[in-house]
Jmol script that loads the backbone (N, CA, C; Angstrom):
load data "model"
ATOM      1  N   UNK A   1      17.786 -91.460-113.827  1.00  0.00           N
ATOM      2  CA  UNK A   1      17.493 -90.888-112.510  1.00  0.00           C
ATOM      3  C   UNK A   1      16.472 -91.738-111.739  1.00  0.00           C
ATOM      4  N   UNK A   2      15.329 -92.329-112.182  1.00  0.00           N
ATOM      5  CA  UNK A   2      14.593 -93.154-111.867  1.00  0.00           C
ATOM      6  C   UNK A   2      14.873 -94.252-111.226  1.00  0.00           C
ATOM      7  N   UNK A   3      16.088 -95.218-112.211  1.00  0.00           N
ATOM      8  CA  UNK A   3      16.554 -96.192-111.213  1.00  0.00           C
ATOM      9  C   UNK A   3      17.223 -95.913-110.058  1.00  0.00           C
ATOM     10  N   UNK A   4      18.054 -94.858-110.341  1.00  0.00           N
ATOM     11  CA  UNK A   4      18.766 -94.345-109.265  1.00  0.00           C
ATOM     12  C   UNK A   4      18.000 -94.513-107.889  1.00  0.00           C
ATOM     13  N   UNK A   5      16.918 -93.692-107.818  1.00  0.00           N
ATOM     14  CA  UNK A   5      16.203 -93.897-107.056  1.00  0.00           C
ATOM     15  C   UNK A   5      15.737 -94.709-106.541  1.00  0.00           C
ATOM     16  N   UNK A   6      15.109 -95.770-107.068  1.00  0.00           N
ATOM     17  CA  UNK A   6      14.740 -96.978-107.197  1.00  0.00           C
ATOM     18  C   UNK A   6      15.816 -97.974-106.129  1.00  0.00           C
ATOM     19  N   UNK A   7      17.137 -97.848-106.609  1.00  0.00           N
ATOM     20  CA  UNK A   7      18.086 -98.854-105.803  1.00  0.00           C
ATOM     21  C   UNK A   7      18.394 -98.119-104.737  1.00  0.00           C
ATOM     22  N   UNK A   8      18.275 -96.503-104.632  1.00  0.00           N
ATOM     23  CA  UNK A   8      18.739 -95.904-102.843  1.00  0.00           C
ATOM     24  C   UNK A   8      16.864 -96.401-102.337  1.00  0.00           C
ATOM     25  N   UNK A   9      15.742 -96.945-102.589  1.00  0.00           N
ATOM     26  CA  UNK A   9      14.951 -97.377-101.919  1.00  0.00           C
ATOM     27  C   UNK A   9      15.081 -98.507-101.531  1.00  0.00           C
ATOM     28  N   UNK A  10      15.669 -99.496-102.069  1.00  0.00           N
ATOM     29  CA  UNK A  10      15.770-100.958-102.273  1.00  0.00           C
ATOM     30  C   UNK A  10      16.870-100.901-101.234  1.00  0.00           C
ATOM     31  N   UNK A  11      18.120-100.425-101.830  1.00  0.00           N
ATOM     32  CA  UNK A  11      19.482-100.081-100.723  1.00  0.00           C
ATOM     33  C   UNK A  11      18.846 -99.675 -99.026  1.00  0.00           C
ATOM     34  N   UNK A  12      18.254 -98.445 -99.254  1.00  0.00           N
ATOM     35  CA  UNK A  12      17.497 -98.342 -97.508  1.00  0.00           C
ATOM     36  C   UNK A  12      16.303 -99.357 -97.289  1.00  0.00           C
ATOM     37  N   UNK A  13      16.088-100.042 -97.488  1.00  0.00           N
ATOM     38  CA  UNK A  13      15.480-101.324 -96.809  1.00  0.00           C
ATOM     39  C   UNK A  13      13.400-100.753 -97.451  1.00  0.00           C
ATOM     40  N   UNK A  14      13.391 -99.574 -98.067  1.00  0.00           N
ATOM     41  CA  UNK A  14      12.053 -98.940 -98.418  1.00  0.00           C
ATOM     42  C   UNK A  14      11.351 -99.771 -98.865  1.00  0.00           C
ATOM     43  N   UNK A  15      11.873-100.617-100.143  1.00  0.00           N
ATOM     44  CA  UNK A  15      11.731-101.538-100.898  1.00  0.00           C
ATOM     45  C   UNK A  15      11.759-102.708-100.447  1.00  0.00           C
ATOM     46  N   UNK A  16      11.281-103.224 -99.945  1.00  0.00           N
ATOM     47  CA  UNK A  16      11.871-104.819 -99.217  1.00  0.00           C
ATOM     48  C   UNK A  16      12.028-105.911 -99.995  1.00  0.00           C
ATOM     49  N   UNK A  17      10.915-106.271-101.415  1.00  0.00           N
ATOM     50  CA  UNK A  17      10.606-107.270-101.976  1.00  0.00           C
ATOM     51  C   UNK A  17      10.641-107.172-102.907  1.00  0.00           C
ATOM     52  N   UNK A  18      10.691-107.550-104.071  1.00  0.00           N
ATOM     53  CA  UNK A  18       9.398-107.869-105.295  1.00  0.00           C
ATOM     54  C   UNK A  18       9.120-109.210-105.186  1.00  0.00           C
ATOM     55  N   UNK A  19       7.427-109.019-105.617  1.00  0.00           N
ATOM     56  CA  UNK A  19       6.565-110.461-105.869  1.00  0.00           C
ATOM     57  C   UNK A  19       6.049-110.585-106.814  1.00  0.00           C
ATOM     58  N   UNK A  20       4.988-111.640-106.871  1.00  0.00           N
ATOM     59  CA  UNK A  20       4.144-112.069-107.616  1.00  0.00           C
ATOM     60  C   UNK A  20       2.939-112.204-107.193  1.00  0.00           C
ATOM     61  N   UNK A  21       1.885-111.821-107.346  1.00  0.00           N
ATOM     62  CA  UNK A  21       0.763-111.946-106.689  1.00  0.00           C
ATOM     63  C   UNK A  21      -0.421-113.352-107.393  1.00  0.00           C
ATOM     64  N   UNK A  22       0.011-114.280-106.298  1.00  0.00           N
ATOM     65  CA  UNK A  22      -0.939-115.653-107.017  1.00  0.00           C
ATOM     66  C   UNK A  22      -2.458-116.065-106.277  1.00  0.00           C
ATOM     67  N   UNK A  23      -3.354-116.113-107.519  1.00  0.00           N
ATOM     68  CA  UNK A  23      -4.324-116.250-107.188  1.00  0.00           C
ATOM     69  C   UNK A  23      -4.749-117.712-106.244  1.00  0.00           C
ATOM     70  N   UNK A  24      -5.017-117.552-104.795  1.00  0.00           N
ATOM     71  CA  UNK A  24      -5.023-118.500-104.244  1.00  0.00           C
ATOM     72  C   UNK A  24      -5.761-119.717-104.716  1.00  0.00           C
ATOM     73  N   UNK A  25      -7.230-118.884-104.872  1.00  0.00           N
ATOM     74  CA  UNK A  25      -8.396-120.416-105.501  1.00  0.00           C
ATOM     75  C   UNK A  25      -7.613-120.710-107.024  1.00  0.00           C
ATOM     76  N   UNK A  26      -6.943-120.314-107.862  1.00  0.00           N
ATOM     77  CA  UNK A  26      -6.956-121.061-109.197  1.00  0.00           C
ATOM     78  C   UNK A  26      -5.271-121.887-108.601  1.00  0.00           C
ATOM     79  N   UNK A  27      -4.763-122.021-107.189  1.00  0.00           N
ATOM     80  CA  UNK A  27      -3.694-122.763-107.109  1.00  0.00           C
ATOM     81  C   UNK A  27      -4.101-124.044-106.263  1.00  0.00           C
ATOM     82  N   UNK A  28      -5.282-123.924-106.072  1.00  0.00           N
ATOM     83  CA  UNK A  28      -6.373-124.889-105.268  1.00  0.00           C
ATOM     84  C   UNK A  28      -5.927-124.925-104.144  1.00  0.00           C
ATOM     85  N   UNK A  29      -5.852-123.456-103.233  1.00  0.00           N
ATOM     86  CA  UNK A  29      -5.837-123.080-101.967  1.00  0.00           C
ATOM     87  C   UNK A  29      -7.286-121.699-101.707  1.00  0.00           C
ATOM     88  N   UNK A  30      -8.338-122.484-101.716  1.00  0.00           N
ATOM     89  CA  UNK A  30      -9.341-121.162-101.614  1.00  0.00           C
ATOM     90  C   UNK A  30      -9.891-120.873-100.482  1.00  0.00           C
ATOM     91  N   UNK A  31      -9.118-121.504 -99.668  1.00  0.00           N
ATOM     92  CA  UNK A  31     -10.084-121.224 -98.243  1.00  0.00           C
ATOM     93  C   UNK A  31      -8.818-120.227 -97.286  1.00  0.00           C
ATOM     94  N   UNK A  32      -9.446-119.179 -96.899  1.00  0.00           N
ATOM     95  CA  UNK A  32      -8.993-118.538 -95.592  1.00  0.00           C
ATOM     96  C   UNK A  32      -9.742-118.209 -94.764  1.00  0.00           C
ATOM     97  N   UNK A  33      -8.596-118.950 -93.539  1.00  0.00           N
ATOM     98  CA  UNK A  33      -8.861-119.220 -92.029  1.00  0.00           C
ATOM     99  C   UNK A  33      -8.366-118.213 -91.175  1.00  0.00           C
ATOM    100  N   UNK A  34      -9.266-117.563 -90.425  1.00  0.00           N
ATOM    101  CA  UNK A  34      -8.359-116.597 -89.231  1.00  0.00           C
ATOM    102  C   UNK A  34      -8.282-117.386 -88.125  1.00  0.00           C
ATOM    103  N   UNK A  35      -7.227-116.932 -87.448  1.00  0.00           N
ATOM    104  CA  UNK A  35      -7.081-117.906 -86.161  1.00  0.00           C
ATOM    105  C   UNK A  35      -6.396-117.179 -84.839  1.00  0.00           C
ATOM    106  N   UNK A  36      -7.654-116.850 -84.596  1.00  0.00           N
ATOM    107  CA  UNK A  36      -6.986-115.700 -82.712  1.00  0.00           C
ATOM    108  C   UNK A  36      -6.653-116.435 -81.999  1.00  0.00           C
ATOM    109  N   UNK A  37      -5.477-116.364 -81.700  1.00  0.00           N
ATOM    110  CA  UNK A  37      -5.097-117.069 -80.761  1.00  0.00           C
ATOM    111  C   UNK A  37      -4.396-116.699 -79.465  1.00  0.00           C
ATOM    112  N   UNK A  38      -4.684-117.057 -78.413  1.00  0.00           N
ATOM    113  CA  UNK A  38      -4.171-116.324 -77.130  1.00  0.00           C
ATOM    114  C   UNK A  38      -3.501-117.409 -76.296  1.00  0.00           C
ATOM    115  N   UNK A  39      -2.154-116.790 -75.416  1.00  0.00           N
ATOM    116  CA  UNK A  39      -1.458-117.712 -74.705  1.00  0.00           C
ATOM    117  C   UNK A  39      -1.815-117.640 -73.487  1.00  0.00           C
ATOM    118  N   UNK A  40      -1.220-118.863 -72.986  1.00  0.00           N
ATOM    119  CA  UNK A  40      -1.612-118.870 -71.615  1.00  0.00           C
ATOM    120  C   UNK A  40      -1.226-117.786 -70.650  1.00  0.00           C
ATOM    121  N   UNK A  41       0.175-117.645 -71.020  1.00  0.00           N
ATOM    122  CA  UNK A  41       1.606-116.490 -70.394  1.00  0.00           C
ATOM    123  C   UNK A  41       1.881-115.466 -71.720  1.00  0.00           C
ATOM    124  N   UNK A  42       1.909-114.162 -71.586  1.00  0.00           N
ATOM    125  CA  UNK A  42       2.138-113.240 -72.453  1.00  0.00           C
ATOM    126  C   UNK A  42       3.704-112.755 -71.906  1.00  0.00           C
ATOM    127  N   UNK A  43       4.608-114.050 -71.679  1.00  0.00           N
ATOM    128  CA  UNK A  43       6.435-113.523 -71.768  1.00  0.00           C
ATOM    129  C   UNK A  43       6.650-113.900 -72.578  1.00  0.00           C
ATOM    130  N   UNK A  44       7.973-113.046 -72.975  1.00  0.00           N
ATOM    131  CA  UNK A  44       8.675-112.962 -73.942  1.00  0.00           C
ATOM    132  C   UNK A  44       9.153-114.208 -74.386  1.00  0.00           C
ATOM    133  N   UNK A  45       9.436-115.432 -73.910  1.00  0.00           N
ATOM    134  CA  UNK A  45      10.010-116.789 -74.063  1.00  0.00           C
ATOM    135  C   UNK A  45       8.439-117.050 -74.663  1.00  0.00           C
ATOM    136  N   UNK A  46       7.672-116.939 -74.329  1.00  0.00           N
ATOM    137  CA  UNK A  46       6.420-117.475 -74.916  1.00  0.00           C
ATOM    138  C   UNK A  46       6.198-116.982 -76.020  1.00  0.00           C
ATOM    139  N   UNK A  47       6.172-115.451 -76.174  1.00  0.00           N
ATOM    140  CA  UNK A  47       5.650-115.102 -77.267  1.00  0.00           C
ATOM    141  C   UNK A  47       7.065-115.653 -78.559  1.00  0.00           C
ATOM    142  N   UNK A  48       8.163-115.750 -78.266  1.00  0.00           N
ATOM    143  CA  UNK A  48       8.873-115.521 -79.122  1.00  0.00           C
ATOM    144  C   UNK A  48       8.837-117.803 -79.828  1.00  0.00           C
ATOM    145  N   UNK A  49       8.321-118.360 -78.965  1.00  0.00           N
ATOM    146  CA  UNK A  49       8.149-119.525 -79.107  1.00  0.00           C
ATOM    147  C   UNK A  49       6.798-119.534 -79.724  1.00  0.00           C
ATOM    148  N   UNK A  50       5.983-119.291 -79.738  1.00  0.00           N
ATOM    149  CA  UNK A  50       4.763-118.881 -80.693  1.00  0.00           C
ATOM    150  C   UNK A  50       5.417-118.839 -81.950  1.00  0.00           C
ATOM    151  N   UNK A  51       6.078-117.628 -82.182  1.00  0.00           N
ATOM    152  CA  UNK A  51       6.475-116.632 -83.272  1.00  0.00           C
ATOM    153  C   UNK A  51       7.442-117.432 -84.170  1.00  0.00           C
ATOM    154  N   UNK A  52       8.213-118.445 -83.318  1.00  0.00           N
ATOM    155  CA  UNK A  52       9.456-119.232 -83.924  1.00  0.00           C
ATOM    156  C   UNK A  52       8.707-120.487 -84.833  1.00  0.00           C
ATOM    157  N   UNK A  53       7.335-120.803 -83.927  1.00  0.00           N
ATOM    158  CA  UNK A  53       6.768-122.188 -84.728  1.00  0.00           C
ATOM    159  C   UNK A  53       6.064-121.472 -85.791  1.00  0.00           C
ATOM    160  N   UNK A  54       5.003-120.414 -85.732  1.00  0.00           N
ATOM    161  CA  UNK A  54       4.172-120.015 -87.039  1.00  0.00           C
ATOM    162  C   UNK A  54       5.145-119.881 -88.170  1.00  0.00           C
ATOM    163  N   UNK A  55       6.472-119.711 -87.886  1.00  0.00           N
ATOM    164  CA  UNK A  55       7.646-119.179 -88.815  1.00  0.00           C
ATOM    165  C   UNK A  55       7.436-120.439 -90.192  1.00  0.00           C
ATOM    166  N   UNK A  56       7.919-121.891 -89.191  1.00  0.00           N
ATOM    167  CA  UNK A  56       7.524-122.984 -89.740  1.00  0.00           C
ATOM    168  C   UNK A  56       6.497-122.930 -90.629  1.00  0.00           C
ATOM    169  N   UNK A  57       5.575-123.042 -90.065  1.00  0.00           N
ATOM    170  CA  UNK A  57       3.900-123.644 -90.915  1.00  0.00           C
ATOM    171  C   UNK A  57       3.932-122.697 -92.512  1.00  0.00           C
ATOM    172  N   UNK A  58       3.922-123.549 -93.518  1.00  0.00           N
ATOM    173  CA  UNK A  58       3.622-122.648 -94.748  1.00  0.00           C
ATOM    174  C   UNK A  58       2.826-122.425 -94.635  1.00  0.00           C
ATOM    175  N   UNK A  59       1.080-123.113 -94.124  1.00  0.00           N
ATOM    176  CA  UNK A  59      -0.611-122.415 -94.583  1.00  0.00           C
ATOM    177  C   UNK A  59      -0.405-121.025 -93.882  1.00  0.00           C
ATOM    178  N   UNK A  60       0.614-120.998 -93.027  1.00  0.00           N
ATOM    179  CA  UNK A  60       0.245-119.434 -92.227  1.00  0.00           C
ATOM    180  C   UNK A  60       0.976-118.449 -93.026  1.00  0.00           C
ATOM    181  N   UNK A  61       0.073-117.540 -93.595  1.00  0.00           N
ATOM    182  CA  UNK A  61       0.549-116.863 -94.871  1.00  0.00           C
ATOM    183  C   UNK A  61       0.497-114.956 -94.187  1.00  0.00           C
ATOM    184  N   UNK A  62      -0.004-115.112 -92.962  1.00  0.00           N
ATOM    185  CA  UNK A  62       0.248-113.898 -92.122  1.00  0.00           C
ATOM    186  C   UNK A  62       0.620-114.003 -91.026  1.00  0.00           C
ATOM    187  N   UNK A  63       0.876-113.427 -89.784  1.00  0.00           N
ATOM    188  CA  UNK A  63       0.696-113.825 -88.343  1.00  0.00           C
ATOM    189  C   UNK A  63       1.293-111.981 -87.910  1.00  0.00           C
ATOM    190  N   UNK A  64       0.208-111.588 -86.892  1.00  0.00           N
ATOM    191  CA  UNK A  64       0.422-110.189 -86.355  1.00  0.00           C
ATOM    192  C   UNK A  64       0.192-110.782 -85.004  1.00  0.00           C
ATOM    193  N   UNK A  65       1.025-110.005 -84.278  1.00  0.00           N
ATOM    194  CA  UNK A  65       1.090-110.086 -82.555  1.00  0.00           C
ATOM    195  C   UNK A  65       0.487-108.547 -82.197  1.00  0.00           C
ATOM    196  N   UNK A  66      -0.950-109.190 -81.465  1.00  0.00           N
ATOM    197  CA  UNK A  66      -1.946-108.263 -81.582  1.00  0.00           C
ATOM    198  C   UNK A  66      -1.638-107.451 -79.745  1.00  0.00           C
ATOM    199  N   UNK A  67      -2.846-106.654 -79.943  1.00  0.00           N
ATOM    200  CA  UNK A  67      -2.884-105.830 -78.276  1.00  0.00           C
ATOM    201  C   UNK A  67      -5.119-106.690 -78.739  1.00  0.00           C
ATOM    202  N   UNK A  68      -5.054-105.818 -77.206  1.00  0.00           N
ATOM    203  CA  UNK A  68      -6.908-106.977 -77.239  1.00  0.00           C
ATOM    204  C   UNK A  68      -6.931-108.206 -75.928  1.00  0.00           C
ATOM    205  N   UNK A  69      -7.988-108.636 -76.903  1.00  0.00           N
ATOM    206  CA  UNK A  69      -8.310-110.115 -76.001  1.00  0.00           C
ATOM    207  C   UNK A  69      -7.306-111.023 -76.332  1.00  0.00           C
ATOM    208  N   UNK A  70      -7.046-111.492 -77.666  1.00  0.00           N
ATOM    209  CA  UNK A  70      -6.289-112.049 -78.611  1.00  0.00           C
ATOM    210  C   UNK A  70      -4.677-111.865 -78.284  1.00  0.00           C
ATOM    211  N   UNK A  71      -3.768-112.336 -78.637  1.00  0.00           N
ATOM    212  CA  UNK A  71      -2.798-112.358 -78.701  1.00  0.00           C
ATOM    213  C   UNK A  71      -1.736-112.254 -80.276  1.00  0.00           C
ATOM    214  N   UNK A  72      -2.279-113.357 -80.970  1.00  0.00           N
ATOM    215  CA  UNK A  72      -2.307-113.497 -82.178  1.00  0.00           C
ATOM    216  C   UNK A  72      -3.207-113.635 -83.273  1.00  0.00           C
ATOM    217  N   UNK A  73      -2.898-113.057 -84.339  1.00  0.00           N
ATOM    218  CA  UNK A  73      -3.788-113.683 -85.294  1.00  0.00           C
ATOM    219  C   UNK A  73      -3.347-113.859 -86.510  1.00  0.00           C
ATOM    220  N   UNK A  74      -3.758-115.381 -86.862  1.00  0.00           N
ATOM    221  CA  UNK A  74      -2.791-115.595 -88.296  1.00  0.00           C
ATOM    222  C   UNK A  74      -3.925-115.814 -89.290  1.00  0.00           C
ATOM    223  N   UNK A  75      -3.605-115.509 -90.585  1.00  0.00           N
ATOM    224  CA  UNK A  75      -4.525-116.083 -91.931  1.00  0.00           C
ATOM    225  C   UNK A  75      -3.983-117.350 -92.145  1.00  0.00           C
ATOM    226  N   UNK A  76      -4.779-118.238 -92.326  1.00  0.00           N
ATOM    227  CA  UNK A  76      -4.160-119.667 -93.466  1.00  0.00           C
ATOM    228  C   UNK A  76      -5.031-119.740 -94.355  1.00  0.00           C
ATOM    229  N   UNK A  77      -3.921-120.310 -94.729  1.00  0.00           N
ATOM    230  CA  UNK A  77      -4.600-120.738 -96.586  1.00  0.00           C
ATOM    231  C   UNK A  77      -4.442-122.242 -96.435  1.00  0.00           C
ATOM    232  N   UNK A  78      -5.627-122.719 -96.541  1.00  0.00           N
ATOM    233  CA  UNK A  78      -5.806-124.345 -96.945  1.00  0.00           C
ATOM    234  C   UNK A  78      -6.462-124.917 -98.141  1.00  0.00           C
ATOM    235  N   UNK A  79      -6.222-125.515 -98.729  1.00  0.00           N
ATOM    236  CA  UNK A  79      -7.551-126.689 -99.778  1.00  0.00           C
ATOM    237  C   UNK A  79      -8.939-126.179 -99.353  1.00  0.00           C
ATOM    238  N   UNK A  80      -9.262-126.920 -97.912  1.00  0.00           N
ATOM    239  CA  UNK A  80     -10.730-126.822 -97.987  1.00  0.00           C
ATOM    240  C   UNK A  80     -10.703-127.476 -96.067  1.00  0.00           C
ATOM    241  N   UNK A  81     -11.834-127.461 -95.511  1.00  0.00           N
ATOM    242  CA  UNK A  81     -12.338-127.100 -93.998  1.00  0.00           C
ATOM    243  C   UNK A  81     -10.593-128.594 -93.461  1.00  0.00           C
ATOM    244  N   UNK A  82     -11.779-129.880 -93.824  1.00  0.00           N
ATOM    245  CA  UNK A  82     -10.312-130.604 -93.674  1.00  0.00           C
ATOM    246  C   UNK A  82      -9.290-130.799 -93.444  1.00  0.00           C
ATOM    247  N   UNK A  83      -8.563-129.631 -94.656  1.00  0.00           N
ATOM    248  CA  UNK A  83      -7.069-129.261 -94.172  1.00  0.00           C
ATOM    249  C   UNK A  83      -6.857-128.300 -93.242  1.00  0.00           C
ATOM    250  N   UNK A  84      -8.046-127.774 -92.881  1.00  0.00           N
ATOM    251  CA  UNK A  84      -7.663-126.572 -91.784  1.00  0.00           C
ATOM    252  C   UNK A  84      -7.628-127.563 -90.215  1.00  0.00           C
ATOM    253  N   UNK A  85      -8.481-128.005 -90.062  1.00  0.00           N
ATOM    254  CA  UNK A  85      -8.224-129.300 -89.171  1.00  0.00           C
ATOM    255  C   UNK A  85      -7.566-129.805 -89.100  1.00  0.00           C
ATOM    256  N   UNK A  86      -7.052-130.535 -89.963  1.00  0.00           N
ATOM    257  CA  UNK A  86      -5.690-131.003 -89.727  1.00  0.00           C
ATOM    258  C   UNK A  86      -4.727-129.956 -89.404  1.00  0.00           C
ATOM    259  N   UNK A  87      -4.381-128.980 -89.919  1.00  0.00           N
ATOM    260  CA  UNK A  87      -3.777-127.802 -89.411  1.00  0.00           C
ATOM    261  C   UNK A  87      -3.912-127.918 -87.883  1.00  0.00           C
ATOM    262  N   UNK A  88      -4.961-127.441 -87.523  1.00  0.00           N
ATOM    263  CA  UNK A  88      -5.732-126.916 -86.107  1.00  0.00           C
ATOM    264  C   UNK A  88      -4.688-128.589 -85.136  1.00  0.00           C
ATOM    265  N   UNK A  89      -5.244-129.878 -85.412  1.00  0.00           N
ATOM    266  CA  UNK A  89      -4.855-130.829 -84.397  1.00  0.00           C
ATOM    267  C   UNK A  89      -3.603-131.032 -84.734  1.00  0.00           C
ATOM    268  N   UNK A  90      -2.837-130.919 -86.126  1.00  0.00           N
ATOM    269  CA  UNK A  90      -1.591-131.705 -85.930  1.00  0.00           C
ATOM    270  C   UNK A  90      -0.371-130.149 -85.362  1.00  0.00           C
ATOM    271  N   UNK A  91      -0.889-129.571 -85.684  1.00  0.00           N
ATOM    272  CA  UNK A  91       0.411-128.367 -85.277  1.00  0.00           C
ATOM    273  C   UNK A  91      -0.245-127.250 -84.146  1.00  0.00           C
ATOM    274  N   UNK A  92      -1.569-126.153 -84.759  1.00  0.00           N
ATOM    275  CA  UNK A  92      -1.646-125.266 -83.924  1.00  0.00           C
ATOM    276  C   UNK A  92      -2.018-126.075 -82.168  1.00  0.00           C
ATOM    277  N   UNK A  93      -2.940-126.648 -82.294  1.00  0.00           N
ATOM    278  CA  UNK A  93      -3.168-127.198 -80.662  1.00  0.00           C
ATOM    279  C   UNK A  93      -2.132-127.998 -80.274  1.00  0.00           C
ATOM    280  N   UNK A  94      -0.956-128.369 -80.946  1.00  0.00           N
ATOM    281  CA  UNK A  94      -0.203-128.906 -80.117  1.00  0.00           C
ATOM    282  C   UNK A  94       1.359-128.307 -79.439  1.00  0.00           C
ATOM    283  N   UNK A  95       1.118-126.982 -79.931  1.00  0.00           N
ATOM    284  CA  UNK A  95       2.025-125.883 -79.058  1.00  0.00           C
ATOM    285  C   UNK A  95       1.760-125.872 -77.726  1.00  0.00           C
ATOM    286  N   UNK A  96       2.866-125.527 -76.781  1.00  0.00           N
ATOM    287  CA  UNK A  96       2.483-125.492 -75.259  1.00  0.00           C
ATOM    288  C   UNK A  96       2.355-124.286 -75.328  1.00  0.00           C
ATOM    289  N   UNK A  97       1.371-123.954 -74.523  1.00  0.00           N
ATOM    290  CA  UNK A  97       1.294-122.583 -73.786  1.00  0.00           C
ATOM    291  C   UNK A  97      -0.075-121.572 -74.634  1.00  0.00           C
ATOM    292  N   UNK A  98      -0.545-122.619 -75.431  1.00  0.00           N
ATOM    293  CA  UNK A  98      -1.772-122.001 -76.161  1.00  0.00           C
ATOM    294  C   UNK A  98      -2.851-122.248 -75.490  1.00  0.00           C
ATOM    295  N   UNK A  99      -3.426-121.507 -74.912  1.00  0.00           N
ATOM    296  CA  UNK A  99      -4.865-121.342 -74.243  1.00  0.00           C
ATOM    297  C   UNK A  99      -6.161-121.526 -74.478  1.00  0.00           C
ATOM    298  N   UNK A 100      -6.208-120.629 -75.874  1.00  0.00           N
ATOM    299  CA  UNK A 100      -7.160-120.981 -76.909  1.00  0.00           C
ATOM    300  C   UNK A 100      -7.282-120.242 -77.732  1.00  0.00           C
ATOM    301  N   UNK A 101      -8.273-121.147 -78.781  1.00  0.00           N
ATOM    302  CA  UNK A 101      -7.982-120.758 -80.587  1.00  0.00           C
ATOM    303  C   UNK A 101      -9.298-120.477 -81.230  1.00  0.00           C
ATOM    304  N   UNK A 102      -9.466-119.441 -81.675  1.00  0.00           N
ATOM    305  CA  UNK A 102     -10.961-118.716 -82.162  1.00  0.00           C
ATOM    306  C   UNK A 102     -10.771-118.843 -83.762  1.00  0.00           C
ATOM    307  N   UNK A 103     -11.453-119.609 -84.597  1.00  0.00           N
ATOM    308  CA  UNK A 103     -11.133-119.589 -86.194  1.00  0.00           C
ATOM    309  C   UNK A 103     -12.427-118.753 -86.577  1.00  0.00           C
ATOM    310  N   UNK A 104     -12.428-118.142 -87.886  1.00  0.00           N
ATOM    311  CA  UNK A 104     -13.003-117.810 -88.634  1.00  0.00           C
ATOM    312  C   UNK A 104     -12.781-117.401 -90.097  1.00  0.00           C
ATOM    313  N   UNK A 105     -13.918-117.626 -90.865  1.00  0.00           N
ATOM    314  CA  UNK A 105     -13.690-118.210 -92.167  1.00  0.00           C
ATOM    315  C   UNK A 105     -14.257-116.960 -92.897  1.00  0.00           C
ATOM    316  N   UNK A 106     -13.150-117.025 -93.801  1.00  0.00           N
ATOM    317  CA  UNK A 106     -13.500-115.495 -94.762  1.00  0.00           C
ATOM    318  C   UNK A 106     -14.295-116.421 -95.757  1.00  0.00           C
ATOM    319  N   UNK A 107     -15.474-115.393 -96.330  1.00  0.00           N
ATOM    320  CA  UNK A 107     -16.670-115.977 -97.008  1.00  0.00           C
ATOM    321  C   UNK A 107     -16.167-115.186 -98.344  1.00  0.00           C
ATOM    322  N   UNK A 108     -15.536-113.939 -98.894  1.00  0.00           N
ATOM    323  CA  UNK A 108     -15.047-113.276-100.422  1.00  0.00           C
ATOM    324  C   UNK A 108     -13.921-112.119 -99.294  1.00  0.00           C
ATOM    325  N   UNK A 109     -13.189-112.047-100.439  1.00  0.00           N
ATOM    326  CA  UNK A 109     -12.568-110.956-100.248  1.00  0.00           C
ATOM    327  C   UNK A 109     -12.825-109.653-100.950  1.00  0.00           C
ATOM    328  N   UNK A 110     -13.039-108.375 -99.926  1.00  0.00           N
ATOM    329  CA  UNK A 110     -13.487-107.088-100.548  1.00  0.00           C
ATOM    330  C   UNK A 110     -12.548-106.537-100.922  1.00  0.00           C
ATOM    331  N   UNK A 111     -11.261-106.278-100.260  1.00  0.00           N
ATOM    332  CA  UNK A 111     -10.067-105.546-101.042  1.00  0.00           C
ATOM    333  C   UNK A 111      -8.603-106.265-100.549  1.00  0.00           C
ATOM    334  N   UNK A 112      -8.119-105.843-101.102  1.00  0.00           N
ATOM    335  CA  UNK A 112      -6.595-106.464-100.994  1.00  0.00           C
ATOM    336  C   UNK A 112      -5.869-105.501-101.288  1.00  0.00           C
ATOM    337  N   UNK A 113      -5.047-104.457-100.928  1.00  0.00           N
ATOM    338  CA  UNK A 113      -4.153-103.900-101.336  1.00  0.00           C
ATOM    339  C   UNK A 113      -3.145-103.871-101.429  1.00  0.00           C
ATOM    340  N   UNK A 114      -2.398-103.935-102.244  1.00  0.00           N
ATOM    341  CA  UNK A 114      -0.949-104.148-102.325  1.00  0.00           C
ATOM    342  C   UNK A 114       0.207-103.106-102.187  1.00  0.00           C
ATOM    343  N   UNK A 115      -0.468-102.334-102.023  1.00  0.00           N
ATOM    344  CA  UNK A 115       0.579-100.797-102.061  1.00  0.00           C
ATOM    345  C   UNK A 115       0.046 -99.946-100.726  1.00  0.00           C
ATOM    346  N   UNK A 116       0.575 -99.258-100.460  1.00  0.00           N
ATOM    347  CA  UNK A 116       0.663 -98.413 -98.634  1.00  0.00           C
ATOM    348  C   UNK A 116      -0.140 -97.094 -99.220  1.00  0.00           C
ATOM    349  N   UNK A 117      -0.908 -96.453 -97.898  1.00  0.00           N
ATOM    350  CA  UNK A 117      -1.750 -95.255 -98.794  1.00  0.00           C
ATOM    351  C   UNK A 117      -0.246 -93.598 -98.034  1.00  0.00           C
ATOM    352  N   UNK A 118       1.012 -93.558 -99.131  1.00  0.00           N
ATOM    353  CA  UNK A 118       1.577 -92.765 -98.738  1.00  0.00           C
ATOM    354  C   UNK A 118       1.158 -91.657 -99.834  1.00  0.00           C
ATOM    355  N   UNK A 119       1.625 -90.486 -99.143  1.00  0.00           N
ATOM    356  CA  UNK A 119       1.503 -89.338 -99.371  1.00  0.00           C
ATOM    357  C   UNK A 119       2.293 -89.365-100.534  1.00  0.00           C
ATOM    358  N   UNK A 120       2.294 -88.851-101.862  1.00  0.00           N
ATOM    359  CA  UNK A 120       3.719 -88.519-103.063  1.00  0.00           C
ATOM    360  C   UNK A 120       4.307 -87.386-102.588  1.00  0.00           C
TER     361      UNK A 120
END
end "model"
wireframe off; spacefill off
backbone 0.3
color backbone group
């Protein structure tokens, strides 16, 4: 009965994934970068051209299309400051229509959750 269940969650889309959860610093990716970023033009050709390049970039390991000052904001995962720079000049600043880019650097992480807080 259990699996049963299990595959009508998976079957309705409830289930989306299974993963693996890898520890970033022991894969020698320990640095995360936030990166607000706001466009020049908030249309739909813009935003969806944003949305099509972050698709690309592997360091971008999140990206939410925010409400705010901001527009976007993505996490990356890099090596170390360096590679976020390089990040920053060879790809994010060279999108058209980016206005400007606010980084900030997570110093530890307090929680991470992996599971949704639903009701049983």
């Amino acid at each position: 009965p259990c699996a049963r269940r299990v595959r009508m969650l998976e079957k309705s889309g409830v289930i989306k994934a299974y993963v693996a959860i890898v520890d970033q610093v022991k894969v020698g990716l320990p640095v995360s970068a936030f990166a607000s970023v706001k466009l020049e033009r908030q249309r739909e050709e813009e935003l969806d051209r944003f949305s099509n390049a972050v698709l690309r970039w592997p360091e971008v390991v999140e990206c939410y299309l925010m409400t705010g000052k901001m527009d976007f904001l993505l996490r990356v995962v890099v090596k170390d400051l360096e590679a976020y720079e390089a990040f920053l000049k060879q790809k994010l600043t060279r999108l058209d229509g980016v206005a400007s880019i606010e980084s900030s650097f997570a110093l530890g992480q307090v929680k991470h959750a992996h599971g949704l807080p639903i009701d049983a």
